[in-house]
ROGUTOR-354392 format. One record per residue (C-alpha): residue number from 1; residue in three letters; z, x, y. Coordinates in pm, whole numbers, plus 50000, padded with zeros to 5 digits. Layout:
REM residues N
<NUM, "ala", <Z, X, Y>>
...
//
This chain:
REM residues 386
<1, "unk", <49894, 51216, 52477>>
<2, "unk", <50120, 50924, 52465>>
<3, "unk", <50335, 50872, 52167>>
<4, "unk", <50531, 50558, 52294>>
<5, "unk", <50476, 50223, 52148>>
<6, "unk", <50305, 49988, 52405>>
<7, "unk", <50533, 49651, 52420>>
<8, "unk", <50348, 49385, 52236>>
<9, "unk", <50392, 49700, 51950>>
<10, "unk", <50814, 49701, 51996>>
<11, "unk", <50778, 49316, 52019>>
<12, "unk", <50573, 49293, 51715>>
<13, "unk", <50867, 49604, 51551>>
<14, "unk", <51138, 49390, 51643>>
<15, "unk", <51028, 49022, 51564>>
<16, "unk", <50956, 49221, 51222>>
<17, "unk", <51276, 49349, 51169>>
<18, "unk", <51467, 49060, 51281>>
<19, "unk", <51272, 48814, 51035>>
<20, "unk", <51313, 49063, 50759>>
<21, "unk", <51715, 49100, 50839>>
<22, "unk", <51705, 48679, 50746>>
<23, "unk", <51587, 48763, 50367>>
<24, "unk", <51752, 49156, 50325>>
<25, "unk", <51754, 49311, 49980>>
<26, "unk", <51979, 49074, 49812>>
<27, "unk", <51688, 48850, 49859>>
<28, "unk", <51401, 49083, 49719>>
<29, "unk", <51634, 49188, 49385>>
<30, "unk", <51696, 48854, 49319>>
<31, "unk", <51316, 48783, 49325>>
<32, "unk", <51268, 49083, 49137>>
<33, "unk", <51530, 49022, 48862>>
<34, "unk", <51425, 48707, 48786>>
<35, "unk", <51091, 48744, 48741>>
<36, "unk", <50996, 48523, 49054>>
<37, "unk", <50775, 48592, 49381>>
<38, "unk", <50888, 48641, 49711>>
<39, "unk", <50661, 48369, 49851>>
<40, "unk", <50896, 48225, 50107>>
<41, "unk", <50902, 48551, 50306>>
<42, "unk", <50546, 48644, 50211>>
<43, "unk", <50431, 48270, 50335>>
<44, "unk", <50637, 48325, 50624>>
<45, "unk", <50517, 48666, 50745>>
<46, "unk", <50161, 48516, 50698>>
<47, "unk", <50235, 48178, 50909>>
<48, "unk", <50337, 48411, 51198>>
<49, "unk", <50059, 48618, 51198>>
<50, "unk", <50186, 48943, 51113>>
<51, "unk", <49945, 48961, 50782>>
<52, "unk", <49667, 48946, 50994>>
<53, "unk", <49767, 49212, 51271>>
<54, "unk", <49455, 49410, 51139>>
<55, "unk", <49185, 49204, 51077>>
<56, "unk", <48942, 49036, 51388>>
<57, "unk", <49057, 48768, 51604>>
<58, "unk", <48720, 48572, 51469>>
<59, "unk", <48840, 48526, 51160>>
<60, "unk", <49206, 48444, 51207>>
<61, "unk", <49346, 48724, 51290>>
<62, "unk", <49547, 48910, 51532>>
<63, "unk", <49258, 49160, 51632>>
<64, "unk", <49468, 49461, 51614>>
<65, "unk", <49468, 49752, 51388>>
<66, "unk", <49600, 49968, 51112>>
<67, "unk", <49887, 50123, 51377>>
<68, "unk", <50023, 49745, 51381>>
<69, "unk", <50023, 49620, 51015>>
<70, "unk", <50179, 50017, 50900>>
<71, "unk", <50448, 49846, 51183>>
<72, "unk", <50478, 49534, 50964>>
<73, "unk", <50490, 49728, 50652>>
<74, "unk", <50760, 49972, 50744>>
<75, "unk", <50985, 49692, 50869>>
<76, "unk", <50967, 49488, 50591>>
<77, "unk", <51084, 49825, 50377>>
<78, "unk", <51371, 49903, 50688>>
<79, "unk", <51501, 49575, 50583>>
<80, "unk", <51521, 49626, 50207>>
<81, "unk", <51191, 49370, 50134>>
<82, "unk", <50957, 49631, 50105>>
<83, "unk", <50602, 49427, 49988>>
<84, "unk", <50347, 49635, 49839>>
<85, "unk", <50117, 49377, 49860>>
<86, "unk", <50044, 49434, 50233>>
<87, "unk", <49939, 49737, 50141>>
<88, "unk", <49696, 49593, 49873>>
<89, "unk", <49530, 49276, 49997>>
<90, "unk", <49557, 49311, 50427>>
<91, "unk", <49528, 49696, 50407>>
<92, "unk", <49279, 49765, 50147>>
<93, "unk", <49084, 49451, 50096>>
<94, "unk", <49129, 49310, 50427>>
<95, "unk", <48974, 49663, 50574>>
<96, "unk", <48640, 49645, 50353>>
<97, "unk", <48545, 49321, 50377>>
<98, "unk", <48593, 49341, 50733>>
<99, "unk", <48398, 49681, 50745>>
<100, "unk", <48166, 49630, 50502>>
<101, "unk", <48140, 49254, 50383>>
<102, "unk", <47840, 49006, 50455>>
<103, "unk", <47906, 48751, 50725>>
<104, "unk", <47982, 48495, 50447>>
<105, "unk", <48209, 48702, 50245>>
<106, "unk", <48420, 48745, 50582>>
<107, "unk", <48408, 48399, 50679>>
<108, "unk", <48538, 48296, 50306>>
<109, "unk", <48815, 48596, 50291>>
<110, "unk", <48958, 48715, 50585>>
<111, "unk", <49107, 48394, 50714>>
<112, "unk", <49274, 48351, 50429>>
<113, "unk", <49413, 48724, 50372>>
<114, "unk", <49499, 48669, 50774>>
<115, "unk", <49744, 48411, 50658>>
<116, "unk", <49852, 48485, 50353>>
<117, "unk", <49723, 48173, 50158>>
<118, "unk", <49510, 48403, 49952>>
<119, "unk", <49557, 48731, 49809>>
<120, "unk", <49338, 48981, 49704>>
<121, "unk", <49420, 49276, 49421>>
<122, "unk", <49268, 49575, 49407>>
<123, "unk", <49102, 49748, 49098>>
<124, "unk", <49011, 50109, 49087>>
<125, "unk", <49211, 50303, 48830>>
<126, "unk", <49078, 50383, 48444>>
<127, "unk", <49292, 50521, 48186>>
<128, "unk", <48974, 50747, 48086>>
<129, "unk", <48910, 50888, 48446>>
<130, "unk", <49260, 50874, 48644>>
<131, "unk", <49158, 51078, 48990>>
<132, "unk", <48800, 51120, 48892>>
<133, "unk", <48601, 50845, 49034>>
<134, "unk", <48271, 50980, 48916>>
<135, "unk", <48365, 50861, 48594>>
<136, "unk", <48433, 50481, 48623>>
<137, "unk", <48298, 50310, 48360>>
<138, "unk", <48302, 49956, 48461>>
<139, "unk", <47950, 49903, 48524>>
<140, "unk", <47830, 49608, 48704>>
<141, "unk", <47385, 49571, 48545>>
<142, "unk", <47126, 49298, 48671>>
<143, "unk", <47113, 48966, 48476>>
<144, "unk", <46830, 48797, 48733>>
<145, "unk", <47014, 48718, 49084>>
<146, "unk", <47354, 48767, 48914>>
<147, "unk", <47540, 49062, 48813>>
<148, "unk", <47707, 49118, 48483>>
<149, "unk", <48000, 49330, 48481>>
<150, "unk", <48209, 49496, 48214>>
<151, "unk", <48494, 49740, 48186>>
<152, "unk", <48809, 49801, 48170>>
<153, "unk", <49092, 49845, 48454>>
<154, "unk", <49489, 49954, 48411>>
<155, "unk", <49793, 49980, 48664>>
<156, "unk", <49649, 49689, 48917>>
<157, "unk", <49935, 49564, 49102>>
<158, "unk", <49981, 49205, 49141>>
<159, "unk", <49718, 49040, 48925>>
<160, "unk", <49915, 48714, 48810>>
<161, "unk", <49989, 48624, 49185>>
<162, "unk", <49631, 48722, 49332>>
<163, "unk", <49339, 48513, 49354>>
<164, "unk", <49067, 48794, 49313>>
<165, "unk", <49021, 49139, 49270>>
<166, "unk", <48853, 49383, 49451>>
<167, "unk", <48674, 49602, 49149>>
<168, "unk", <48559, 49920, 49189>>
<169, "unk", <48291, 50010, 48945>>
<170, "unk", <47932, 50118, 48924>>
<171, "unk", <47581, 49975, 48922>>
<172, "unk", <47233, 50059, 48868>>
<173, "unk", <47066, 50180, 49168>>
<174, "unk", <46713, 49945, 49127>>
<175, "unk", <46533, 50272, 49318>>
<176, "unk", <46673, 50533, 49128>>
<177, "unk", <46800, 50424, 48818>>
<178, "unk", <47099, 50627, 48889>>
<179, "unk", <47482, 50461, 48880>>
<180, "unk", <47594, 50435, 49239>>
<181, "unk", <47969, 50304, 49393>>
<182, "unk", <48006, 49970, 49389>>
<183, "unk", <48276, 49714, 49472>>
<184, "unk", <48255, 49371, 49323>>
<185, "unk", <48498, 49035, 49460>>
<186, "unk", <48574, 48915, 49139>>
<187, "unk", <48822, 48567, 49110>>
<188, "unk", <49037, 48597, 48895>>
<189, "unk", <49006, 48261, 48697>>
<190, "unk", <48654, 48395, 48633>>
<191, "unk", <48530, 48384, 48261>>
<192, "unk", <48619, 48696, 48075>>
<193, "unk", <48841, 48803, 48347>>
<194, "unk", <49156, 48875, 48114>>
<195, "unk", <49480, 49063, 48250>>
<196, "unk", <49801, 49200, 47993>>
<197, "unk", <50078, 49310, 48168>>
<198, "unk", <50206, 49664, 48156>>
<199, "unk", <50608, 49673, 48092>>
<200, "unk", <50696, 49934, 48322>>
<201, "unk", <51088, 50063, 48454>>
<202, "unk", <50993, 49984, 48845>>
<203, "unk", <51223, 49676, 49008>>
<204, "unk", <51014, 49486, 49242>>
<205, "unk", <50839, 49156, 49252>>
<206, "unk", <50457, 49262, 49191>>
<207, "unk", <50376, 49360, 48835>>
<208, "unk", <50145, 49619, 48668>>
<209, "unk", <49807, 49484, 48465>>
<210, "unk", <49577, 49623, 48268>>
<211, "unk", <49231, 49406, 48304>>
<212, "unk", <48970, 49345, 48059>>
<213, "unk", <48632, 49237, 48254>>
<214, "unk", <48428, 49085, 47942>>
<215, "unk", <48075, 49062, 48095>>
<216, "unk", <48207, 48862, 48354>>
<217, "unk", <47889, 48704, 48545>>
<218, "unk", <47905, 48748, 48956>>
<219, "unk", <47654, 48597, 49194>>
<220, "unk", <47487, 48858, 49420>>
<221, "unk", <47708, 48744, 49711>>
<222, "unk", <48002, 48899, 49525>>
<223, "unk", <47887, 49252, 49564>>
<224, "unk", <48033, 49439, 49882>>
<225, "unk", <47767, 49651, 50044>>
<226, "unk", <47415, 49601, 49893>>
<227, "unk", <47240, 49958, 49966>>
<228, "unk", <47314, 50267, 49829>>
<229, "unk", <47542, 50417, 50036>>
<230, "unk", <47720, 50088, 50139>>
<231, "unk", <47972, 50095, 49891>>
<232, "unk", <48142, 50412, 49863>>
<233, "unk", <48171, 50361, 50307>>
<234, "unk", <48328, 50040, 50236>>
<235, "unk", <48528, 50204, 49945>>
<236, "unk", <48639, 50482, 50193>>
<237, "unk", <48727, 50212, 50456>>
<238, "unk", <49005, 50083, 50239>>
<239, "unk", <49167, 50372, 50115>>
<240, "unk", <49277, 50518, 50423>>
<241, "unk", <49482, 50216, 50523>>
<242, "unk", <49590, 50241, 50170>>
<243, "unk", <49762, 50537, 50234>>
<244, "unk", <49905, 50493, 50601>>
<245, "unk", <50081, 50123, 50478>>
<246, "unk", <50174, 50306, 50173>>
<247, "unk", <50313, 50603, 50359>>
<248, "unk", <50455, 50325, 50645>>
<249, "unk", <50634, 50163, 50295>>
<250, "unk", <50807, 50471, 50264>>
<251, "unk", <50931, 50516, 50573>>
<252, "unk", <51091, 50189, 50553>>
<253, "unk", <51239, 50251, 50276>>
<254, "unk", <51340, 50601, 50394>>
<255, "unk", <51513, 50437, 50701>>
<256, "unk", <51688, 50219, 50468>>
<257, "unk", <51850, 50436, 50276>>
<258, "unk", <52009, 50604, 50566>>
<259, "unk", <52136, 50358, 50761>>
<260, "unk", <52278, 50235, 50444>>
<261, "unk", <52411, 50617, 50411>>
<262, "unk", <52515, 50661, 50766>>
<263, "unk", <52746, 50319, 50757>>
<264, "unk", <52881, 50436, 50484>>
<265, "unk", <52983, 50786, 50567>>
<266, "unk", <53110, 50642, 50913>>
<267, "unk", <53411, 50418, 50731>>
<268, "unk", <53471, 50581, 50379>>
<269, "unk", <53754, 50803, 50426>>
<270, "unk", <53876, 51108, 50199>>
<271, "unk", <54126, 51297, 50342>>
<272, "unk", <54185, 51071, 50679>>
<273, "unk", <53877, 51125, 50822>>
<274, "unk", <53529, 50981, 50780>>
<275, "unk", <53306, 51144, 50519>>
<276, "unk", <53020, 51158, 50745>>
<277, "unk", <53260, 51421, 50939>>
<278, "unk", <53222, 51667, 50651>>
<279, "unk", <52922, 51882, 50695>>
<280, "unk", <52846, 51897, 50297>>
<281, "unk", <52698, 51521, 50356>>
<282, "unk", <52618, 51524, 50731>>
<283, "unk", <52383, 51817, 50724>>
<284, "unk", <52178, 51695, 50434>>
<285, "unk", <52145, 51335, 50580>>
<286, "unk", <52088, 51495, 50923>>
<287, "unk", <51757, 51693, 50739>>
<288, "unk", <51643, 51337, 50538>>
<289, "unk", <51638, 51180, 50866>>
<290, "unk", <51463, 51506, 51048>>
<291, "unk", <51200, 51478, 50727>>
<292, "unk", <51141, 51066, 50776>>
<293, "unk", <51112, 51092, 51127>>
<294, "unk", <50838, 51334, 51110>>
<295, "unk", <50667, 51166, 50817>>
<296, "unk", <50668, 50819, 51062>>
<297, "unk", <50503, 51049, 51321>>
<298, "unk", <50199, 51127, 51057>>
<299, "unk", <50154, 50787, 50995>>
<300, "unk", <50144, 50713, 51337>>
<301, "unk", <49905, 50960, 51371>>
<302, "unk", <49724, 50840, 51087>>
<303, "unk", <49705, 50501, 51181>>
<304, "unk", <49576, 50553, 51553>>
<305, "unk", <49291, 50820, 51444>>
<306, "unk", <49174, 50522, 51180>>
<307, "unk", <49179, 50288, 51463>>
<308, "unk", <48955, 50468, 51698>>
<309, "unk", <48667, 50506, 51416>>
<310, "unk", <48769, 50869, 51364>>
<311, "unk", <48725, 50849, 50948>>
<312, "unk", <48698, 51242, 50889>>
<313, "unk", <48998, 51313, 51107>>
<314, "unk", <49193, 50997, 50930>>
<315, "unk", <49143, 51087, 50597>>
<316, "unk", <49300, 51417, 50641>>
<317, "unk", <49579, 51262, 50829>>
<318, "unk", <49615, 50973, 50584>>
<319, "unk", <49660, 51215, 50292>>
<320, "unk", <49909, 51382, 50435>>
<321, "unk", <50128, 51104, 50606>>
<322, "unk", <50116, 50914, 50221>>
<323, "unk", <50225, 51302, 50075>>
<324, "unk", <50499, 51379, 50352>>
<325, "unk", <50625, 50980, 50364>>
<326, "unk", <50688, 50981, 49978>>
<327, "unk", <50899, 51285, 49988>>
<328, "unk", <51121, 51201, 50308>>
<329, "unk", <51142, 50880, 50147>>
<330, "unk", <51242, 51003, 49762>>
<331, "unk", <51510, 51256, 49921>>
<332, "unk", <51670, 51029, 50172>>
<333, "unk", <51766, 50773, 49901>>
<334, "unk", <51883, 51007, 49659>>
<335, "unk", <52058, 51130, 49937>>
<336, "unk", <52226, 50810, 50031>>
<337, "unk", <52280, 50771, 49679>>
<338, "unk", <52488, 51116, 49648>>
<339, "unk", <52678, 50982, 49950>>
<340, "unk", <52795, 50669, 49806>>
<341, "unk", <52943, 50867, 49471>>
<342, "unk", <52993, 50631, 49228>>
<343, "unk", <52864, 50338, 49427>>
<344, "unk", <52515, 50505, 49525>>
<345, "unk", <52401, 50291, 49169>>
<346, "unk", <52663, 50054, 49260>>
<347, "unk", <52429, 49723, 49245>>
<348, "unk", <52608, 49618, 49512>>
<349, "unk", <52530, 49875, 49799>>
<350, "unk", <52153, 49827, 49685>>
<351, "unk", <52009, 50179, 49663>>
<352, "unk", <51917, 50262, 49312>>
<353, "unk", <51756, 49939, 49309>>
<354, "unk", <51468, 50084, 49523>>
<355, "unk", <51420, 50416, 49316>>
<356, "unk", <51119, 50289, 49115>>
<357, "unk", <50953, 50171, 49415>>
<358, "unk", <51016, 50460, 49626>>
<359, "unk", <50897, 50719, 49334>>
<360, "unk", <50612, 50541, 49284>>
<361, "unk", <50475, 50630, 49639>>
<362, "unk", <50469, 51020, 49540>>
<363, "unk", <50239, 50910, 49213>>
<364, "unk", <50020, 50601, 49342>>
<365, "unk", <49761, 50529, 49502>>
<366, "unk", <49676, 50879, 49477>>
<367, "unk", <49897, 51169, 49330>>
<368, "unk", <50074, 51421, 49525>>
<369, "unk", <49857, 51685, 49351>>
<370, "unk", <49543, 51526, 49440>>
<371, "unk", <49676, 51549, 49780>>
<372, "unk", <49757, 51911, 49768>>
<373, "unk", <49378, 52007, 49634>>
<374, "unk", <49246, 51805, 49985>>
<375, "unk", <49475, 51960, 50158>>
<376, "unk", <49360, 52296, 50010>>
<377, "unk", <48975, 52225, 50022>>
<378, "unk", <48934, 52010, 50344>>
<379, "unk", <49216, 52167, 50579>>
<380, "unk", <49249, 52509, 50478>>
<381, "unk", <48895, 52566, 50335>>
<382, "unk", <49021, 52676, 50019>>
<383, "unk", <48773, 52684, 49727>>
<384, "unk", <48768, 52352, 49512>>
<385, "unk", <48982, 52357, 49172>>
<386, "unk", <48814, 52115, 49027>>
//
């Protein structure tokens, strides 16, 4: 059991962290408050490789794994840039196609997600069947060689800057007639592709979408995993790097918020001394830090059980690195907040500025509670609420 980093990890970790320190969070409010993308950093993560960590040296990438890209992620956050996109198009996408997709659908995609030049949303949420994916009702039906596919999508991150979406739906098994998984690439200048955007009280440069899928017509090529059981693997393949990046976002942001807290409590003085000397703020930052640091340690784990084709064991792990990451992450910045007094939602010492995105993590991509009922079933063999 070896939980140091090898050194092509710390070199990736600190070539991160020091291109990240270049933009800071001045740089991804700025973005965020007016409305813009942060393409300079996200074009310049993908020129150095770091987008493609994860996905197979044959198609552009850096032939790596999950363990390297939750590195990227989390010290993109550290810095104050946290992108939730890695977590969407790499992470998710990148991970079925590269699982699950046709030699031509990887040959098309995962250069292109390698560097950055494309990105790819991801579509799984209904307003009529939040957690339960049994009851999708986009439904993807035969028109000849092409598929038709309808429904109806909401909360997608990142639709106006992505150049297709990943859509999970349904379809007609042809041997069964029953509805079975299934995961369409759908671009997103397609016709009857529509998207509305969702006003929601979350700073940060990728917005929220609700999409309308009009009988859009797909060529068979765009389906991901042809057979029965195909999809929901491929499905399953993406949604445990979803969590570890997400939970690796946290941490970032975690770490952020106390070093931000620390510096502060080190040269704000009440009384002649530091305020950091005070046990009233040392002892709760001391537990946020205890809290992140074993959260990190999760997603390590996490990340490394995905890596070696361990699935079962990873999807446990997954769950609860994303559940214990959200939380360190949610009390350390409202603990570096509480530090700062008056400043903590002081634009200027850029913490409350990262509360949407940080309480997001404890509701998306999957809900604390949903967590706790795997947890229960899975783990502690518990019988099944729902």
């Amino acid at each position: 059991m070896d939980f140091a980093e090898t050194a092509e990890q710390l070199l990736l970790r600190s070539s991160v962290a020091e291109l990240a320190a270049r933009y800071g969070h001045p740089y991804w409010l700025g973005k965020a408050r007016a409305g813009e993308k942060t393409r300079e950093l996200w074009d310049e993560v993908g020129r150095l490789g770091y987008l493609g960590v994860s996905i197979p040296e044959d198609y552009g990438g850096g032939g790596h794994g999950i363990v390297e890209l939750a590195i990227v992620a989390e010290e993109l956050a550290a810095a104050g840039c946290p992108l939730l996109f890695i977590v969407v198009s790499p992470a998710i996408c990148g991970s079925v196609i590269g699982r699950s997709g046709t030699a031509e659908q990887k040959e098309r995609w995962l250069p292109a997600l390698a560097s950055g030049t494309t990105k790819m949303a991801f579509a799984i949420t209904e307003s009529d069947a939040g957690s339960n994916s049994h009851r999708l009702s986009t439904v993807a039906r035969r028109d000849g060689s092409d598929w038709i596919l309808a429904g109806r999508k909401t909360y997608i991150s990142g639709v106006d800057e992505a150049d297709a979406v990943l859509v999970v739906g349904r379809a007609e098994d042809a041997r069964t007639g029953t509805l079975r998984p299934a995961l369409a690439i759908v671009p997103t200048d397609a016709p009857g592709f529509e998207k509305t955007p969702i006003p929601v009280e979350i700073t940060g440069p990728e917005k929220q979408f609700t999409l309308f899928l009009d009988d859009v017509r797909l060529p068979a090529d765009a389906m991901v995993g042809e057979t029965a059981d195909a999809a929901l693997a491929a499905l399953f393949a993406g949604l445990n790097p979803e969590r570890i990046t997400g939970a690796a976002f946290a941490n970032g942001i975690g770490r952020y918020a106390l070093d931000k807290a620390s510096a502060y409590a080190n040269t704000r003085q009440v009384w002649g001394v530091p305020i950091g000397s005070h046990q009233g703020l040392a002892h709760p930052l001391a537990h946020a830090a205890i809290q992140v640091e074993l959260a990190r340690l999760m997603t390590s784990k996490a990340a490394w059980l995905y890596d070696t084709g361990d699935d079962a064991a990873a999807g446990e792990a997954a769950n609860m690195a994303k559940y214990a990451a959200a939380e360190a992450a949610l009390a350390a910045l409202d603990q570096a907040i509480q530090v700062h007094g008056g400043n903590g939602l002081a634009t200027e010492y850029g913490l409350a500025t990262l509360w949407g995105a940080t309480r997001l993590v404890r509701t998306a991509p999957v809900s604390r509670e949903m967590i706790l009922n795997f947890v229960s079933t899975h783990t502690l063999g518990l019988p099944r609420s729902y």
